[in-house]
C-alpha positions as CSV (number, residue, x, y, z in Angstrom):
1,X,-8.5,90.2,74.8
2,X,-6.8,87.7,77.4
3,X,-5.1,90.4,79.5
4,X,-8.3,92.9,79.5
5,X,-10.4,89.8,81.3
6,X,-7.3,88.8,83.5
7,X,-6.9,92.5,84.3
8,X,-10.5,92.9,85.1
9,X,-10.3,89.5,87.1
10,X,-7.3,90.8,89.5
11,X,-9.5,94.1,89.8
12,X,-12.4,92.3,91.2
13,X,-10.7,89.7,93.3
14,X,-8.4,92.8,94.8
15,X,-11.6,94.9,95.5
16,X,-13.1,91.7,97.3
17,X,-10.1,91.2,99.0
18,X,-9.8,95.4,100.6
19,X,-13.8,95.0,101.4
20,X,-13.1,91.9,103.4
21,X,-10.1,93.7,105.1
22,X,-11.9,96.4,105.9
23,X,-14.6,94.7,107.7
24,X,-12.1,92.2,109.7
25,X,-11.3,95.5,111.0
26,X,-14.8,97.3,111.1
27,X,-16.3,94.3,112.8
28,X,-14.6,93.5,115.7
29,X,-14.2,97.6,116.7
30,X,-17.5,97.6,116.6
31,X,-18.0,94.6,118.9
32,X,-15.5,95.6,121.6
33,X,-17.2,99.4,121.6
34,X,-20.1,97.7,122.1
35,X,-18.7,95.7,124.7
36,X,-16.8,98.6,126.0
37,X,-20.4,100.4,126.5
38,X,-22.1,97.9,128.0
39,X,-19.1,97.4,131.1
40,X,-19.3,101.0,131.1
41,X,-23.3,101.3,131.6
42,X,-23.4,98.4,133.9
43,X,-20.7,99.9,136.0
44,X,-22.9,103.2,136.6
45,X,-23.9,104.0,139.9
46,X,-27.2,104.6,139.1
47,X,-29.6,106.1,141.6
48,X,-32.7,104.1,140.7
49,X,-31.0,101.1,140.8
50,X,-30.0,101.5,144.3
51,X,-31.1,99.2,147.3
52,X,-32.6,100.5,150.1
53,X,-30.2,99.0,153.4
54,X,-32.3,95.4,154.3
55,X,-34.1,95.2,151.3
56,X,-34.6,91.8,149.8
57,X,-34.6,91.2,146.1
């Protein structure tokens, strides 16, 4: 009965353990796409966001 709760004890902390892992690596992806996207949409030479020459913000 001791080694079916240890057993079931290293299951759950090794389940908890590959989660976590897989969002240390889930989370910051996520964050540098995001970041990525955002240099990327700034950086767009946009028409509408165009000065006209002389024009004062």
């Amino acid at each position: 009965m001791r080694t079916k709760i240890a057993r079931i004890m290293f299951l759950v902390a090794a389940m908890m353990f590959f989660a976590v892992l897989a969002l240390d690596i889930a989370v910051p992806a996520l964050v540098l796409g995001l970041m990525a996207l955002s240099t990327w949409l700034v950086s767009l030479d946009l028409p509408f966001a165009k000065r006209q020459r002389g024009a004062t913000a």
